[in-house]
PLY file of the C-alpha trace (Angstrom):
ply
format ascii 1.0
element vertex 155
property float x
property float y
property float z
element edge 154
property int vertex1
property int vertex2
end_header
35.81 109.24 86.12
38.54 110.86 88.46
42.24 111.05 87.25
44.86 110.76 89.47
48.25 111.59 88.81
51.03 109.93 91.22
53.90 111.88 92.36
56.46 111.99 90.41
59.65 109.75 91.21
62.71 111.12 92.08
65.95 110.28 89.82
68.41 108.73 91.39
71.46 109.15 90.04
73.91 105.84 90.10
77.38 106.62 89.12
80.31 103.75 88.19
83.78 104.28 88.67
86.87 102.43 86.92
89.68 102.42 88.79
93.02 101.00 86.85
96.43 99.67 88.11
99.03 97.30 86.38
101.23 94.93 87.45
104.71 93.63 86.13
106.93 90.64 87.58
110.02 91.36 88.54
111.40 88.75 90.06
110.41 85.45 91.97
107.07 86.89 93.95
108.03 90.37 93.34
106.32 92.88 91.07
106.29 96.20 90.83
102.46 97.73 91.31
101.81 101.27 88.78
98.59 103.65 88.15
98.45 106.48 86.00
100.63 109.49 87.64
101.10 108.17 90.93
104.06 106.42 92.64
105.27 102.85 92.07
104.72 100.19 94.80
106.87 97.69 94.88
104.86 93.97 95.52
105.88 90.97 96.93
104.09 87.83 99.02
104.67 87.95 102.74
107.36 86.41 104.47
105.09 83.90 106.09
104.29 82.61 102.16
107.68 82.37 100.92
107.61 86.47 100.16
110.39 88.72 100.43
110.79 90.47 103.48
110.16 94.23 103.65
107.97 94.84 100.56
104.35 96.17 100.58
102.32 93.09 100.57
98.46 92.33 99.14
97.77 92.07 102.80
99.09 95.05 104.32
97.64 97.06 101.04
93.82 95.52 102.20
94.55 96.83 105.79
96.11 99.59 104.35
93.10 100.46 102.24
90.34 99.67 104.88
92.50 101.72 107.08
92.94 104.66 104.70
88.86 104.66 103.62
88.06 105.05 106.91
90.04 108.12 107.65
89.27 109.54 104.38
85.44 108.81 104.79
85.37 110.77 108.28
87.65 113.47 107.04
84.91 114.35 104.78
82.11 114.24 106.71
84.52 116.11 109.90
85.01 118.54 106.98
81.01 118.57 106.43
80.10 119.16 109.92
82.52 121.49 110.12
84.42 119.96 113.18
87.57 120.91 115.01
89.67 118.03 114.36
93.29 118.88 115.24
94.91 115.57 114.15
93.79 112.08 113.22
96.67 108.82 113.67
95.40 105.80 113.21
96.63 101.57 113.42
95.10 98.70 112.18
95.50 95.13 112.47
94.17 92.61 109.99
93.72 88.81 111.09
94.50 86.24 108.93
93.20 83.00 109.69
92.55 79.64 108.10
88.58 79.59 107.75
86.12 78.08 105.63
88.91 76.05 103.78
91.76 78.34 103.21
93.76 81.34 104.73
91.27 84.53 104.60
90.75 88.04 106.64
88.58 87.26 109.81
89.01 90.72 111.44
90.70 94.24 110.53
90.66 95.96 113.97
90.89 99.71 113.42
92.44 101.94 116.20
92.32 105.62 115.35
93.10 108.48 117.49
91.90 111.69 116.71
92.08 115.03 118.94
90.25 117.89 118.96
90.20 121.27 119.96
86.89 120.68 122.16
85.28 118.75 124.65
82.18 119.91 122.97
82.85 118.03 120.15
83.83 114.87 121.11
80.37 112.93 121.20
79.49 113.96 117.56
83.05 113.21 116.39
82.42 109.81 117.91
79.18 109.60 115.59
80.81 110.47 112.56
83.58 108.09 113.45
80.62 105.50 113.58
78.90 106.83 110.51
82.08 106.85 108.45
82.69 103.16 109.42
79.73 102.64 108.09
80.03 104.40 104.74
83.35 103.47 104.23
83.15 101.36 101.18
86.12 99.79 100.96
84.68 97.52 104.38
81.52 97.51 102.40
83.12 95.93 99.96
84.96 92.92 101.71
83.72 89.70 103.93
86.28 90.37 106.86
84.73 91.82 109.70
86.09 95.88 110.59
86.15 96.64 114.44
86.93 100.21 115.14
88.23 101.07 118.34
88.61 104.65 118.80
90.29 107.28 120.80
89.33 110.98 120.99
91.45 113.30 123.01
90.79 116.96 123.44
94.03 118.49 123.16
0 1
1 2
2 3
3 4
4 5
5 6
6 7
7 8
8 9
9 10
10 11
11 12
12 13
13 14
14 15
15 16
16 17
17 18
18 19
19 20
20 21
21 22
22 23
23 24
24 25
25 26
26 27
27 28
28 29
29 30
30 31
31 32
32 33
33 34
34 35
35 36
36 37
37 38
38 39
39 40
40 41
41 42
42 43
43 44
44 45
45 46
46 47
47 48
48 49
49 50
50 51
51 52
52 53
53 54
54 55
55 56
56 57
57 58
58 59
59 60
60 61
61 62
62 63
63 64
64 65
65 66
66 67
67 68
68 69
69 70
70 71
71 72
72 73
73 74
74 75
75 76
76 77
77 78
78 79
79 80
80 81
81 82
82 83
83 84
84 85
85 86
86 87
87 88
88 89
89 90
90 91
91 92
92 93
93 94
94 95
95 96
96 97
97 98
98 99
99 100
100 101
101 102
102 103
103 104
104 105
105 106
106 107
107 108
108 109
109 110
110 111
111 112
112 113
113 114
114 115
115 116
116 117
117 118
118 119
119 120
120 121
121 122
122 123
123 124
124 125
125 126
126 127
127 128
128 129
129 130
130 131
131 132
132 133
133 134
134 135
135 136
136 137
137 138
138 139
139 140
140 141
141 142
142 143
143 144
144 145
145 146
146 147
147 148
148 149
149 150
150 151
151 152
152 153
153 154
């Protein structure tokens, strides 16, 4: 009788982050965000929902942190591949719409513009644009549909 022995199969390591903020009312839809050693965000509703006007809202902090993954997520793999990025700007542009019953993000439509030292670079800093809106977990994580709409200028 013949033994055979299977390969063996890889570990794959799954790791689980916790990631902690709190929240305090100040006043009427205001509250004042906090995290462990990092600077206080002061919260309020939008304008369009009875919200005071010029406070970080939840909706510009979603935008915000679609916006913010995205960058961060190429940086790294720029970083990886070693790339010569000169600067990155970006704008985005979330859409909130009444759908399937109640107000939620449809779209966040991400513009960045990054510039580079060469034209030889520019098609594989596209791709890692691409492949970093794809990673970017934050987008992963939501229902609203992320357009990016890049720029790359050799400078």
């Amino acid at each position: 009788m013949e033994t055979t022995i299977a390969p063996p199969v890889p570990k794959l390591k799954h790791k689980s982050f916790s990631y902690k903020t709190e929240l305090t009312w100040e006043d009427k839809k205001r509250g004042v965000l906090t995290s462990h050693d990092k600077p206080i965000v002061v919260v309020s509703s939008p304008p369009e929902f009875k919200g005071e006007p010029g406070m970080w809202t939840p909706e510009d902090l979603l935008v915000a942190a679609v916006e913010s993954c995205t960058m961060t997520t190429f940086m790294a793999f720029a970083q990886r591949l070693q790339l010569g990025i000169f600067s990155y700007d970006s704008h985005a542009e979330g859409i909130l719409e009444f759908a399937d019953g109640g107000y939620r993000f449809t779209k966040i439509i991400l513009r960045p513009t990054v510039r580079v030292e060469s034209a030889d670079v520019v098609e594989q800093v596209r791709q890692t644009l691409r492949d970093a809106h794809k990673n970017c977990l934050i987008s992963n994580s939501i229902r609203a549909e992320v357009i990016l709409e890049p720029s790359i200028e050799v400078v």
